[in-house]
N, C-alpha and C positions, 0 to 999 in steps of 0.2 A: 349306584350310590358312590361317593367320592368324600373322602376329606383331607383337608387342607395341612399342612404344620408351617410352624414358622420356624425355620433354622437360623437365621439372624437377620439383618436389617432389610435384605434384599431376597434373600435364597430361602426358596420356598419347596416342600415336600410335596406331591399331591399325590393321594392313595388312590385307587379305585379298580376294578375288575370288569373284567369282558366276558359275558358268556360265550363257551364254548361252540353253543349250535349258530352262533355270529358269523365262526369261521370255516365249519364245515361245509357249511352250502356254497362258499365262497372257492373254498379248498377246490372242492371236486368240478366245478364250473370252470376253474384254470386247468386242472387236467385235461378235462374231456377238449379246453381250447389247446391245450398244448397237444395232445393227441393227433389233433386233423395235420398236422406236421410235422411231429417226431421223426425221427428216422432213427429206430434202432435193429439191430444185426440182426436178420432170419423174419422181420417184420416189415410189408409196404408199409408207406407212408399213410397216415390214417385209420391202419386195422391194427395197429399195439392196442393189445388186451389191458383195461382199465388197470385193474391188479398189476401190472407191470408197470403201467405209468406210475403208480402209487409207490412201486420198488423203487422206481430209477430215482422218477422226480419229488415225491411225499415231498420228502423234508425241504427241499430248495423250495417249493411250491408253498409249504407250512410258515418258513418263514418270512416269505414276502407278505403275504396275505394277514399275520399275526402285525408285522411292522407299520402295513396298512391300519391296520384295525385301532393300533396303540397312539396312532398319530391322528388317528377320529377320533378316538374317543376321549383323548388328553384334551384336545382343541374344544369337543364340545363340554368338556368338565371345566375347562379354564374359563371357557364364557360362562356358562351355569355360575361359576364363583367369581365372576367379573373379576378376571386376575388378567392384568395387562404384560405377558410374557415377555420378557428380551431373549432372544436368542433360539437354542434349539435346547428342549427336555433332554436329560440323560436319564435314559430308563433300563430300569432292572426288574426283571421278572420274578418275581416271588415264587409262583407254583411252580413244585419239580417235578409232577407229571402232565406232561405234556398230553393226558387224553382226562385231565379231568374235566369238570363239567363249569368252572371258573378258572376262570385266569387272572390271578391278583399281580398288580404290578404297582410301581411308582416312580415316579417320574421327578426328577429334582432340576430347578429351573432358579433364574433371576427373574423379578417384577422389577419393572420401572419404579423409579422414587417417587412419592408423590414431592412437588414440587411447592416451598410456600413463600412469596417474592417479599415476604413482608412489606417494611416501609421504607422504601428506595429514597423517598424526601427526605428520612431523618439522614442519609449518607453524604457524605460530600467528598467530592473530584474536583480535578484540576483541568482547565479548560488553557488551554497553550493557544497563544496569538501570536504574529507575527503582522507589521506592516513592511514591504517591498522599499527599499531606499535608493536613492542614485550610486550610495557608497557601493550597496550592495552588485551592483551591475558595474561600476567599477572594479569595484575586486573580484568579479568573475572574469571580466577582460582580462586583469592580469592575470589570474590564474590561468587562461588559456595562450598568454603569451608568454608563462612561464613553463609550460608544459611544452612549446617550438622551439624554446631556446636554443641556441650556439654555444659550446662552453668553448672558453678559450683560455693558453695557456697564461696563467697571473705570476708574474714574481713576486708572491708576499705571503702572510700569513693565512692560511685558513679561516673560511669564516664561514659563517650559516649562508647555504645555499650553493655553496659552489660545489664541484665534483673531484672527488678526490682520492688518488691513486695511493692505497697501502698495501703492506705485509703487517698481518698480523698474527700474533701467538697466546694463544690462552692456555694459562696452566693452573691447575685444581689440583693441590699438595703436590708440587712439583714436576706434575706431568701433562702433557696437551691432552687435554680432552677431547670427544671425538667432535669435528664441525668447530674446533676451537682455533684451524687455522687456516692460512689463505695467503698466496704470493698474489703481487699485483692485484690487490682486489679493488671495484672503483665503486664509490657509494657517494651520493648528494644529500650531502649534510642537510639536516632538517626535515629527510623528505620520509621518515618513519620509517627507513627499511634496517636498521639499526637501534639498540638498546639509546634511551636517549642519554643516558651516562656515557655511554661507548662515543658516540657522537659529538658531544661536550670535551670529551677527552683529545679529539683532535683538533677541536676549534684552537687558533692560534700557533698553530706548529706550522714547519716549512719545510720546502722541499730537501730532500737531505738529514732530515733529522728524526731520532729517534726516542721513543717516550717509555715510561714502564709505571703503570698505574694500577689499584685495587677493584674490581668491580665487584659488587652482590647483585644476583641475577634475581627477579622477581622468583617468589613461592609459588606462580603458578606458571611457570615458565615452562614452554614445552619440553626443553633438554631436561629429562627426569635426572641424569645423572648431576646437572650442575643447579635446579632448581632451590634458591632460597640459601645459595651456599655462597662463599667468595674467593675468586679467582684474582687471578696476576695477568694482566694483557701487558703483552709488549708490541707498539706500531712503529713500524718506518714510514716515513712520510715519504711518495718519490714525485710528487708533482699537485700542483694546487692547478683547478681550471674553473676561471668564474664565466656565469652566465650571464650571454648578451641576448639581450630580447628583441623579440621584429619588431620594429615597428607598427604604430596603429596607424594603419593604411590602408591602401584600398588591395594591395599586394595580400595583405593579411585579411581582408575581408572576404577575399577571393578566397581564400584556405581553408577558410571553414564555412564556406557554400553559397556567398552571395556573388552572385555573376556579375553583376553590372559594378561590383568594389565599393559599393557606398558606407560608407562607415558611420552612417546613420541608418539606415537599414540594420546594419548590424546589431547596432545595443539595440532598437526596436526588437529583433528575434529574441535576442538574448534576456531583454527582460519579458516579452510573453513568454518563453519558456521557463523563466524562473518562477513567474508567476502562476504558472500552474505547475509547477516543481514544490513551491512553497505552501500551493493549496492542497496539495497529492499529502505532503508531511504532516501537516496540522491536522487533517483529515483522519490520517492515521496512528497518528500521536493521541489524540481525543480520545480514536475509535478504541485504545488499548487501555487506558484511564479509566472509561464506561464497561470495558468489560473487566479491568479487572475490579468494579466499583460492584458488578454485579455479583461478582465473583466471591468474594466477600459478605456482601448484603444475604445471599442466598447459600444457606447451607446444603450439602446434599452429597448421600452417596453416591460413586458413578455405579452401573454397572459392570461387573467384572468382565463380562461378554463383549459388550459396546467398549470397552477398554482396550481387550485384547484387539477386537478386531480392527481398532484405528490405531493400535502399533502396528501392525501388520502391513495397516497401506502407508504409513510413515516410512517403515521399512521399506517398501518397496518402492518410495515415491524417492526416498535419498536416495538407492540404488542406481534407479531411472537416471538421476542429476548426475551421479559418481562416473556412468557409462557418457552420458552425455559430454562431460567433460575430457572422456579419453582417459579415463581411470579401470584397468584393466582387472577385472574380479572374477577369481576363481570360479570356472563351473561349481554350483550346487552351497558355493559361500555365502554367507549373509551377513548383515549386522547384529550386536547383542540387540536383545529387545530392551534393555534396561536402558538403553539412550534414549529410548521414544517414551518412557512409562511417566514421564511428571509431561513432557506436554500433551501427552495421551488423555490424561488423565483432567487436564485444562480443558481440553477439546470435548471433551466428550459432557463434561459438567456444562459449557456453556451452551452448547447444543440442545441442551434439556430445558436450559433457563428460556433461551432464547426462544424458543419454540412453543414455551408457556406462557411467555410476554407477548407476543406475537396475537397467540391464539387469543388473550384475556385485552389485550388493547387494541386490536384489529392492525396491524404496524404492517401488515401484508405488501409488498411490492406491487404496486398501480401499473398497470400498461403506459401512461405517460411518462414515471415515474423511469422507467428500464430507455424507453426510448431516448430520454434527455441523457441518461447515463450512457449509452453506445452512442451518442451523439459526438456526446464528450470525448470519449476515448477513441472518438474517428480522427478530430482534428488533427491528433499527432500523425497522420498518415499524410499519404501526397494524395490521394484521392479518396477522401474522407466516403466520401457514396458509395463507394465502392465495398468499403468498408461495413458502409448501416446495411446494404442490401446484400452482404454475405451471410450476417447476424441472423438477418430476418429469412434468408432463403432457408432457413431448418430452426425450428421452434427450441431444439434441443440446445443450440446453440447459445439463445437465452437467458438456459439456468444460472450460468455465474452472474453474469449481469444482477437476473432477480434474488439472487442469493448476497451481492452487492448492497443492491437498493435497500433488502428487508433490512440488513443490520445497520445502514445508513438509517433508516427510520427505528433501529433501535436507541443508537444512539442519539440520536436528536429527542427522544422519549426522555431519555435517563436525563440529558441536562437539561431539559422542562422542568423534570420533576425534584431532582437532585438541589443539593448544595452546591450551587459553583464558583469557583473562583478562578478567574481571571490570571494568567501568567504569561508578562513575554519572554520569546523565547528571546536566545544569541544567535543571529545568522548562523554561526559557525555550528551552533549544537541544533540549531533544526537540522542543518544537511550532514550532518554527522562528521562534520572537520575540527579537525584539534584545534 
């Protein structure tokens, strides 16, 4: 017999007891198998007298066999009470003699949420477009002929884009703060590696000349000691250098990978690859729209188990990038877990959603379905086949694919059914450019 309680929205009690003659026949059956191999002092192997196993080993032997017994009998109490468990039971044993004739315990666990997707049509999203423009591949050319540039040295004012050599001093109540200073430092204006006030402040100055201005630094600014406060910069200016751009040619065609220099080839690459740059964006713009539309639509507690444990590979998947990167981390050091616990907690809610939308609209990942998708993501290779028949030479290989596809077919679900509206985007804010 078993009963249930309910300790709050997820966290459940479950009572129940094990008769003791369950574990004896069990008990003494590991003995006698442990016996034909023992090896204890003044005893061959296989003639230790029962009674002596029962000394040495009883209790080790007691508590496997009880641990067994608690993880049957929990398993077949939780189906009996069609209780959909997440994680693993913490169990505590009740009875303090260990030879009585029950053994009462209980077992405290999380159930899955039941999941209820209401009515996704009354919600409404925003569906981002974009169409492809000549401007558009114009201004990616010069963006990549402003990235070859020549700087060269200019007799005149500073201005946006050119590179430019200071000394600079920052003072917060009269003293340099720390990273507040720098001889000969050289930064290209415009290019963001600078506060854009800081930047502004040398537009128009010359070489030889020196300035003394007020700055406030953003409230979320990484220097904690200067954040949200205001400082005194003083710059010398000791040289202005404007950029000279290559030429569109067949020199510069050559540069970034067309052999034969055809400069019509080239914006041909350039706009297939924006074009599927552009479709990569909107794809993924949508796809975070529709979940967080779901997200919303559908209330639900996470599990605190399924919580913790995808902080855990959060944590361990940043770590992986941190090393990757050549970020050198302490033997046995880790991350706070509190930096993973709000997308933890995202991740693990949609997982439940998505997996109940899935199962109730059939949105499953098609075998054609995976194939067009590794198809696609072959062409960016030089030998796209190569590519499809690594995929397919291990099934496992697959899973992200079809893990791709199903939420591609979720999404395409939600703006069916949804409210949508229609938005274009700004070139500049699809590809994330100021």
């Amino acid at each position: 017999m078993s009963s249930v309680e309910t300790l709050g929205a997820l966290e459940r009690r479950l009572n129940a007891v094990i008769p003791q003659q369950q574990l004896r026949g069990e008990i003494e059956a590991r003995l006698k198998r442990l016996g034909r191999t023992a090896k204890l002092h003044g005893f061959r192997p296989g003639k230790v007298p029962f009674k002596i196993l029962q000394q040495q080993y009883g209790a080790q032997v007691h508590h496997e066999v009880l641990g067994d017994a608690l993880q049957r009998s929990f398993t077949e109490a939780a189906q009996a009470n069609s209780l959909k468990v997440v994680g693993y039971p913490d169990f505590e044993i009740k009875t303090a003699d260990p030879a009585a004739e029950q053994i009462e315990y209980s077992a405290t666990f999380e159930v899955y949420p039941e999941i209820v997707l209401g009515d996704i049509g009354a919600e409404s999203m925003e569906r981002a477009t974009y169409t492809l423009s000549d401007a558009d591949i114009d201004h990616t050319i010069t963006t990549l002929r402003k990235q070859r540039a020549v700087f060269e040295v200019a007799d005149r004012a500073a201005q946006n884009e050119d590179r430019v050599r200071i000394d600079f001093s920052g003072k917060l109540d009269g003293k340099v703060f720390e990273g507040g200073e720098a001889k000969d430092f050289a930064v290209v204006l415009g290019a963001g590696r600078m506060l854009a006030d800081f930047e502004a402040a040398i537009i128009g100055m010359k070489a030889g000349e020196t300035k003394s201005f007020d700055l406030t630094f953003p409230k979320d600014y990484h220097g904690k000691d200067v954040a949200g406060k205001q400082v005194t910069f003083t710059i010398t200016l000791h040289g202005v250098e404007a950029p000279r751009l290559p030429e569109l040619d067949a020199q510069f065609a050559k540069s970034l990978g067309v052999e034969d220099g055809d400069v019509g080839k080239l914006k041909g690459e350039i706009r297939e690859n924006l074009v599927r740059e552009v479709e990569r964006r909107l794809k993924a713009h949508n796809k975070n729209n529709a979940m967080d539309l779901l997200l919303k639509a559908v209330q639900l507690e996470a599990p605190k188990a399924l919580v913790d444990s995808e902080v855990q590979n959060l944590t361990q998947q940043s770590m992986q990038d941190m090393r990757e990167r050549g970020v050198k981390i302490p033997q046995g050091a880790s991350l706070p877990p509190g930096l993973f616990a709000e997308r933890a907690q995202k991740r693990v809610k949609l997982g439940l959603i998505l997996a109940e939308l899935v199962k109730q609209q059939d949105l499953h990942a098609k075998p054609e379905q995976v194939k067009a998708l590794v198809q696609d993501y072959a062409q960016s290779f030089e030998h796209p086949e190569e590519v499809v028949k690594w995929h397919y030479g291990d099934p496992s290989r697959l899973q992200e694919a079809r893990n791709m596809v199903l939420e591609d077919n979720v999404v395409a679900w939600v703006m069916r059914v949804a409210r949508v509206t229609d938005r274009v985007m700004e070139f500049n804010e699809l590809m994330g450019k100021d």
